[in-house]
C-alpha positions as CSV (number, residue, x, y, z in Angstrom):
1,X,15.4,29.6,42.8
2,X,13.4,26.5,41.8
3,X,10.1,26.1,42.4
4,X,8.4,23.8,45.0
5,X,6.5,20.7,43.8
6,X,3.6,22.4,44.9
7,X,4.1,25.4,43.3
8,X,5.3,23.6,39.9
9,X,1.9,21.9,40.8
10,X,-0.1,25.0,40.7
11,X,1.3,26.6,37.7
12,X,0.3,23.3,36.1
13,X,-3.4,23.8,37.2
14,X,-3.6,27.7,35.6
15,X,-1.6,26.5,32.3
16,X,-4.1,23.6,32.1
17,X,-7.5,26.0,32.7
18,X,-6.1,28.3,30.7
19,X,-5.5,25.8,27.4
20,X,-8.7,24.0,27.4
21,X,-10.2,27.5,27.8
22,X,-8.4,29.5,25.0
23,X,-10.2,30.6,21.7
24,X,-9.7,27.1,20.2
25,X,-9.2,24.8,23.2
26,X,-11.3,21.8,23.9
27,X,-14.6,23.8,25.2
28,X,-14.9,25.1,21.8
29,X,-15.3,22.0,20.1
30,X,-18.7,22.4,18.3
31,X,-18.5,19.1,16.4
32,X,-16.7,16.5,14.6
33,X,-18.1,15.5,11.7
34,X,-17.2,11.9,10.2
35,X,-17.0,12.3,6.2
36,X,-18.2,10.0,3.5
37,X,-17.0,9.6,-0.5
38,X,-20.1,11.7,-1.0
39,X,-20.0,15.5,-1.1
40,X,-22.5,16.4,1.5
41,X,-23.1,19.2,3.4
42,X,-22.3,19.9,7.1
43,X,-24.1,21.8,10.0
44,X,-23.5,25.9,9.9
45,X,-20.5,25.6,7.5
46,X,-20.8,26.6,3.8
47,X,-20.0,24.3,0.5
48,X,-19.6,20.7,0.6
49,X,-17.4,18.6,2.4
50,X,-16.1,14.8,1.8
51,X,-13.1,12.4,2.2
52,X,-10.7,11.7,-0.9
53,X,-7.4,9.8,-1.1
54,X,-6.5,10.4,2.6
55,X,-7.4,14.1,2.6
56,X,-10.5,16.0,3.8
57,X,-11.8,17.9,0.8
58,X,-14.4,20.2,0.1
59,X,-15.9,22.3,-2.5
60,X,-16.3,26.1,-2.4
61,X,-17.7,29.0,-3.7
62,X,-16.4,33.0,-3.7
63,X,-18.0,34.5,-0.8
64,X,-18.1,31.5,1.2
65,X,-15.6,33.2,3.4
66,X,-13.2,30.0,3.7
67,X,-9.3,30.3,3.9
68,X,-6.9,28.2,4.8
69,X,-4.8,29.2,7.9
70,X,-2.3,31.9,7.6
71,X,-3.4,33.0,3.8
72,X,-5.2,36.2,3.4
73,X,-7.3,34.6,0.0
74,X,-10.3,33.0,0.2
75,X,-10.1,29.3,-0.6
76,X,-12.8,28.6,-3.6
77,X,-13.2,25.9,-5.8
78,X,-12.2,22.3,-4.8
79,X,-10.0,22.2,-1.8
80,X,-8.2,19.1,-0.7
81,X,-6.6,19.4,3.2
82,X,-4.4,17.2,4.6
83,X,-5.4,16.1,8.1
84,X,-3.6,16.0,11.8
85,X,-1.6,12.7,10.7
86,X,0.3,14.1,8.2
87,X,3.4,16.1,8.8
88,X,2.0,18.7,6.5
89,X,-1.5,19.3,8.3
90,X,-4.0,22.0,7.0
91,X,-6.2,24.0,8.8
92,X,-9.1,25.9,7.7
93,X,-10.2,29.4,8.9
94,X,-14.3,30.4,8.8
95,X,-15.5,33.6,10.8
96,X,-12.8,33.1,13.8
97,X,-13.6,29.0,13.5
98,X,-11.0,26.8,12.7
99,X,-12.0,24.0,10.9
100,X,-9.9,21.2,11.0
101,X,-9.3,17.6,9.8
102,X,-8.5,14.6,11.6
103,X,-8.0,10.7,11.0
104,X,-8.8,7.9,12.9
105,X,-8.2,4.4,12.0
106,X,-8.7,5.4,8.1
107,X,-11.7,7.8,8.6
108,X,-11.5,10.9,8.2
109,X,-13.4,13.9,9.8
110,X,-13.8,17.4,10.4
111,X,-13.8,19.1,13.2
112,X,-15.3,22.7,14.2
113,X,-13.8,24.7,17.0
114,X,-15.8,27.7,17.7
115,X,-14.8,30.5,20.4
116,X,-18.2,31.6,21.1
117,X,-19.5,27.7,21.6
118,X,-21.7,28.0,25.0
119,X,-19.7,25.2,26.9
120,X,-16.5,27.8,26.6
121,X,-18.7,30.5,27.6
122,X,-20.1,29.4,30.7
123,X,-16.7,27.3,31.7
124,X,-16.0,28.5,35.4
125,X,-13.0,26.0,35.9
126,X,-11.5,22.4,36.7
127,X,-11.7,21.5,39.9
128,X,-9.2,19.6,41.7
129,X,-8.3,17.8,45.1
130,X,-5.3,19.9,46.7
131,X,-1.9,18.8,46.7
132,X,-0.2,16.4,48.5
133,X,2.9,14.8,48.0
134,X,2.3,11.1,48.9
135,X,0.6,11.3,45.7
136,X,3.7,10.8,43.7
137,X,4.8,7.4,43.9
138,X,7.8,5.5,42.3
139,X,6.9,3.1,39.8
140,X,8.9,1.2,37.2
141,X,8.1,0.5,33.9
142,X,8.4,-2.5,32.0
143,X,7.9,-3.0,28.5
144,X,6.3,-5.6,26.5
145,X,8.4,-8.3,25.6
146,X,6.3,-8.8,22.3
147,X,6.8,-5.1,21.6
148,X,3.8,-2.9,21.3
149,X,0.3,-4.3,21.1
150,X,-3.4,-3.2,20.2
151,X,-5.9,-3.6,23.2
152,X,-9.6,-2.7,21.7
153,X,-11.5,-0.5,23.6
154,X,-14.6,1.0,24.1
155,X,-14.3,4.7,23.4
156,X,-16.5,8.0,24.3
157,X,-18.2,7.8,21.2
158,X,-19.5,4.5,21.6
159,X,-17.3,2.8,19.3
160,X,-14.5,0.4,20.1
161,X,-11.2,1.3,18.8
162,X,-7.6,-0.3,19.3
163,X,-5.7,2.0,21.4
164,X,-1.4,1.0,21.3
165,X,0.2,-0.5,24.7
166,X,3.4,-0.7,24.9
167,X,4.2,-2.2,28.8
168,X,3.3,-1.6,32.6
169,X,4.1,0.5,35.3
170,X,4.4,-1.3,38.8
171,X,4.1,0.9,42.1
172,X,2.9,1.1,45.6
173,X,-0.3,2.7,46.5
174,X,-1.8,2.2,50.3
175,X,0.8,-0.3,51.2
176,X,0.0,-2.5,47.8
177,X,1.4,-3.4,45.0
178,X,-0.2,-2.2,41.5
179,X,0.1,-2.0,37.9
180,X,-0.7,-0.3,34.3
181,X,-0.7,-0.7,31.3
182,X,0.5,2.3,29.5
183,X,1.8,3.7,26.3
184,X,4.9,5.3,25.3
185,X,8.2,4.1,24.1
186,X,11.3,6.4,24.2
187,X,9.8,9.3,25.8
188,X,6.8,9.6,28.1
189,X,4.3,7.4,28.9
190,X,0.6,7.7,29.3
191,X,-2.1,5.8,30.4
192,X,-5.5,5.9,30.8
193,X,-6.8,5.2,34.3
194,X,-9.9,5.2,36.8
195,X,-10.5,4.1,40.5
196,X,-12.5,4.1,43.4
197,X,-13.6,8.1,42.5
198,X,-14.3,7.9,39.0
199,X,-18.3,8.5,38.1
200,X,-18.8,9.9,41.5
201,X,-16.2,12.3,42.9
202,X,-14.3,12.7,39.8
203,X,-15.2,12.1,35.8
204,X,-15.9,9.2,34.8
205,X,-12.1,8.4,33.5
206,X,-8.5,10.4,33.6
207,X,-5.7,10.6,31.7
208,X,-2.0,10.3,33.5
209,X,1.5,11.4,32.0
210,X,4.9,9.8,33.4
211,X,8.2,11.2,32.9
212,X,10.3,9.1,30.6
213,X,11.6,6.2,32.1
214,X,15.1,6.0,33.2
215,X,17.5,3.0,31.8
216,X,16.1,0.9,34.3
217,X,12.6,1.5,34.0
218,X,12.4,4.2,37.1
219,X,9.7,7.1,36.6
220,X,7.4,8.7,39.3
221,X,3.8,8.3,38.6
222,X,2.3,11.8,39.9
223,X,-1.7,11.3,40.9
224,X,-1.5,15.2,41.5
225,X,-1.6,15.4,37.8
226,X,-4.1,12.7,36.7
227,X,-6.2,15.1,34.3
228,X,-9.8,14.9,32.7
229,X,-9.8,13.8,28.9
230,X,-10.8,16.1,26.3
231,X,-14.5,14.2,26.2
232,X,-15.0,16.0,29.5
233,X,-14.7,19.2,28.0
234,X,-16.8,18.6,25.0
235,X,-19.1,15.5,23.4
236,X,-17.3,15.5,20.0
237,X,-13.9,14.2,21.3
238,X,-13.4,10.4,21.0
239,X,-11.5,9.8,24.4
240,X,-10.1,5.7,24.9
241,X,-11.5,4.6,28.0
242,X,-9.5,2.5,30.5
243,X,-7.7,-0.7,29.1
244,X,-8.9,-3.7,31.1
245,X,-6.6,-3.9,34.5
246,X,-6.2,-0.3,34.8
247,X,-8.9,0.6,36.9
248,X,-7.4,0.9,40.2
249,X,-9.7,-0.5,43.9
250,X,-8.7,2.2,45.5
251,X,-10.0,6.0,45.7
252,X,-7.5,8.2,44.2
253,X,-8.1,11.6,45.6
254,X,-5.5,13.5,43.9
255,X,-5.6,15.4,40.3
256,X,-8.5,17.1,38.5
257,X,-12.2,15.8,39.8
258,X,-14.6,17.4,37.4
259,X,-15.5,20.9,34.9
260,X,-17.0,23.4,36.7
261,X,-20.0,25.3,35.4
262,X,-20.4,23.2,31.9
């Protein structure tokens, strides 16, 4: 026997507490650190670190207790890792860290995830609005007919970044028409959205996923599962906000509202 929607709902909520609350989930994020041509060094970790020719690379000594995940030897010497773009991604293992590399837009970074981080350890859940079905609503989606597109936006960090579009969903919400702008092509979609709740009831922002589209456009968008970014977890992720239009005049009291003891 299948299960209900609200029971597919609530096995959501555990799988989602239980991944940004693993060893190496988004609570333990400790930092990201942005990396220069220069060999400098970082907070807590040993040797030097820099970026090179699209890698993250560092320079290490014996006993510096580095390896690179899933080798037993310690990594001395230099050490050039490939970061989450590429195919081949490396990961680096310090004291039950991972240390890991990232680019964005060209820059390159590393980033600490640490399971005794004190965000993780005083986490106490995610708290959500309960279910209800009216909450997931048809909608069609509608692509671009220039394709996909860059909209720039602010991000969590400050910084404004281009974040990829790729067309809108339409719906009905309160007896109104709406639309947003979303990503996705061939697959899912996502969008980033906020309303009437955000900064008061809930965070600030969410994030929303829709089911691929059929061949004529027709997905459900579920409000039951609009879920915080990783920037509401920890200060080190550098979450899109909104794209202009998507922030809905309506209070959208469905979906995750806020971390709990953080």
């Amino acid at each position: 026997m299948t299960d209900t929607a609200a029971e597919a709902w609530q096995h959501w909520t555990e799988s989602r507490n239980a991944a940004v609350s693993a060893p190496h989930g988004q609570l333990a994020l400790t930092g990201t650190h942005w990396l220069e041509p220069e060999p400098a060094k970082l907070p807590d970790l040993p040797g030097s670190w820099w970026a090179e020719s699209g890698t993250v690379c560092a320079e290490l000594a014996t006993g510096d207790g580095v390896r690179l995940e899933g080798e037993q030897r310690e990594a001395t010497g230099r050490v050039a890792l490939r970061p989450d773009t590429d195919a081949a991604a490396q990961i680096a293992v310090l004291n039950g860290m991972r240390l890991v590399p990232i680019e964005r837009e060209g820059e390159l970074a590393l980033r600490v995830f640490d399971p005794a981080a004190p965000r993780r350890a005083a986490f106490a859940g995610i708290s959500v609005y309960p279910y209800a079905p009216e909450w997931a609503v048809p909608a069609v989606f509608t692509p671009f007919d220039t394709g996909a597109q860059d909209v720039l936006v602010e991000n969590a960090d400050g910084r404004a970044r281009p974040l990829t579009v790729t067309g809108q969903v339409a719906f009905t919400l309160a007896g109104r028409p709406h639309t947003l702008t979303v990503s996705g092509s061939g697959g899912p979609l996502s969008g980033v959205i906020a309303d009437e709740t955000s900064g008061r009831e809930t965070y600030r922002f969410r994030f929303i996923t829709l089911p691929a589209p059929d061949a004529d456009g027709n997905t459900v968008l579920d409000f039951n599962r609009a879920f915080l970014p990783p920037c509401a977890f920890a200060d080190h992720f550098i979450c899109p906000f909104p794209p202009p239009g998507n922030r809905l005049a309506v209070p959208v009291e469905a979906g995750e509202r806020q971390v709990v003891g953080v």
